[in-house]
ZADO-1210 file (C-alpha; in nm, 4 decimals, padded with zeros to 6 digits):
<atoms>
<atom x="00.1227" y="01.6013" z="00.4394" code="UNK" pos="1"/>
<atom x="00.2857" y="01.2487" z="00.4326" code="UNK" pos="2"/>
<atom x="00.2146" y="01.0213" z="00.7216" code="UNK" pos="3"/>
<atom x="00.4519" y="00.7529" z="00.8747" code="UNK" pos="4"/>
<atom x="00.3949" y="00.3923" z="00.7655" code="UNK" pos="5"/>
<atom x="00.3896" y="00.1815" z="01.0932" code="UNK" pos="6"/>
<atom x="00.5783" y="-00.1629" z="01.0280" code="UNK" pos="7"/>
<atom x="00.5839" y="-00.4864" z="01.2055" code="UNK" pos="8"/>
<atom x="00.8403" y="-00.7157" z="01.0862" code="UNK" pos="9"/>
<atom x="00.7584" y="-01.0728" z="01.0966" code="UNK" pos="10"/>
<atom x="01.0379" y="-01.3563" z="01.0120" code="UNK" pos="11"/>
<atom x="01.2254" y="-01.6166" z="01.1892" code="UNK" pos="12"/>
<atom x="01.5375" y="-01.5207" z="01.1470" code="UNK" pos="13"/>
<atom x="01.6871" y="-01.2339" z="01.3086" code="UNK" pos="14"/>
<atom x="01.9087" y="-01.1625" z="01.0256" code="UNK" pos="15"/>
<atom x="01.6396" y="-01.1288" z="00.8083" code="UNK" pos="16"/>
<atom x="01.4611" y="-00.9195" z="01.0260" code="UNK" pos="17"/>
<atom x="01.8026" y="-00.7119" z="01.0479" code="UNK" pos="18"/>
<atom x="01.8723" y="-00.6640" z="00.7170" code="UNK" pos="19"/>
<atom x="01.5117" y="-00.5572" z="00.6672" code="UNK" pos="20"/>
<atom x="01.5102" y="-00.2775" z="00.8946" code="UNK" pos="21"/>
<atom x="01.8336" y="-00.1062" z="00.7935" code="UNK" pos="22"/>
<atom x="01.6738" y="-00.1637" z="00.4044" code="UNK" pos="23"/>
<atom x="01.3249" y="00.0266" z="00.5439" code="UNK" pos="24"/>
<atom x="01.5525" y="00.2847" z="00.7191" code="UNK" pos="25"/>
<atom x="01.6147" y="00.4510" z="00.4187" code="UNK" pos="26"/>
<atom x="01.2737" y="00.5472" z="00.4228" code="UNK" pos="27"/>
<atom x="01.1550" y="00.8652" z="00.6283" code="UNK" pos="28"/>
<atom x="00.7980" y="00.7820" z="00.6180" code="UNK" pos="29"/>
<atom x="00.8477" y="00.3848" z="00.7352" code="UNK" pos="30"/>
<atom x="00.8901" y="00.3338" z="01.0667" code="UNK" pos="31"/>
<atom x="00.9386" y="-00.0284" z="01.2062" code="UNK" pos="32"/>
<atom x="00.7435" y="-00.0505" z="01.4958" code="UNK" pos="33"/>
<atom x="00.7539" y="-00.3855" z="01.5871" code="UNK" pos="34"/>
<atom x="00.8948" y="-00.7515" z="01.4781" code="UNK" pos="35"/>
<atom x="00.8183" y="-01.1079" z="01.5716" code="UNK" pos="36"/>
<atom x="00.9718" y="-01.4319" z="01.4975" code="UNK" pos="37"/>
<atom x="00.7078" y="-01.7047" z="01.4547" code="UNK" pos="38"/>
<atom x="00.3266" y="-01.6662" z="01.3223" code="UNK" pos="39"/>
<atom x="00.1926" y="-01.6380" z="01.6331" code="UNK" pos="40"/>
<atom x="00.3834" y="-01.4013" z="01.7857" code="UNK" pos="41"/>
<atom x="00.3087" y="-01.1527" z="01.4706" code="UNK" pos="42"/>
<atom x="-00.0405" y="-01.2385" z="01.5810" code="UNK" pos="43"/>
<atom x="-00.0223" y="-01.1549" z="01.9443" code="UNK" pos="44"/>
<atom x="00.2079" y="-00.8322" z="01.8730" code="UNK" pos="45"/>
<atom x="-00.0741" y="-00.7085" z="01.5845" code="UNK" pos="46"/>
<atom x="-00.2873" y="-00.7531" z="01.9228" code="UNK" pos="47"/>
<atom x="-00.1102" y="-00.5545" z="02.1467" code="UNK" pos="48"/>
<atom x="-00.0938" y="-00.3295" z="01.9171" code="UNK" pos="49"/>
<atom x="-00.4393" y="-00.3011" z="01.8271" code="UNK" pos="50"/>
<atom x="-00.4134" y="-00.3629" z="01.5084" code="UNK" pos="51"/>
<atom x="-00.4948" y="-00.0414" z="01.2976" code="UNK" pos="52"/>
<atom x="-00.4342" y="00.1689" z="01.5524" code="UNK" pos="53"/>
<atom x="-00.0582" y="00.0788" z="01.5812" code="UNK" pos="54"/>
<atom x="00.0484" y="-00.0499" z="01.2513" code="UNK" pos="55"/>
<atom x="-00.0072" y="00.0004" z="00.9036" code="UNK" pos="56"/>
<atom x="00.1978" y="-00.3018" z="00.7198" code="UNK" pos="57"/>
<atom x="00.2975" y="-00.6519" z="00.8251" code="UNK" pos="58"/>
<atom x="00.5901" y="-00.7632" z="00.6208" code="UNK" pos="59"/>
<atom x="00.5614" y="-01.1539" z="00.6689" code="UNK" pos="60"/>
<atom x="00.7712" y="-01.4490" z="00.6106" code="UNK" pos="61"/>
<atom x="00.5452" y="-01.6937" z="00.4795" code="UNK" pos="62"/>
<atom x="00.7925" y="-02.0017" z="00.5648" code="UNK" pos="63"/>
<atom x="00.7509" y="-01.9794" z="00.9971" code="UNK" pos="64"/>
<atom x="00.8043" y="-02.2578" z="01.2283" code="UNK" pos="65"/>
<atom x="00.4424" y="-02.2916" z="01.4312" code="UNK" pos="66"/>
<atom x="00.2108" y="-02.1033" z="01.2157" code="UNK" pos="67"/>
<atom x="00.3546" y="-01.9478" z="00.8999" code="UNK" pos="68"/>
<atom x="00.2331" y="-01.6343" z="00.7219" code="UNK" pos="69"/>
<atom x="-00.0205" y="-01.8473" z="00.5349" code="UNK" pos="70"/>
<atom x="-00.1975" y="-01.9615" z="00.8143" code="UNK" pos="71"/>
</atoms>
């Protein structure tokens, strides 16, 4: 049995983030669950989320105005 891979998207720009999704679309078993646009709103959404429980995979843009995917 294959499970889903839950996805949150994180990048500033919502083309990015766009073009990502339709890419990972092709994909049965990913599922984008979620996306943010700065570091700490990845942070806050992998909260409300609770973690584990909701996603599997942050794809990360580690260039982010605020906090970037380093941080």
């Amino acid at each position: 049995m294959n499970a889903t891979v839950r996805v949150l998207l994180g990048d500033d720009h919502k083309i990015v983030r766009e073009g990502m999704k339709m890419v990972l679309a092709d994909d049965p078993l990913l599922q984008v669950v979620a996306e943010a646009d700065s570091g700490h709103a990845v942070l806050n959404t992998v909260q409300a989320l609770h973690g584990p429980q909701g996603i599997d995979v942050v794809l990360l843009d580690i260039a982010m105005p605020g906090m970037d995917g380093l941080e």
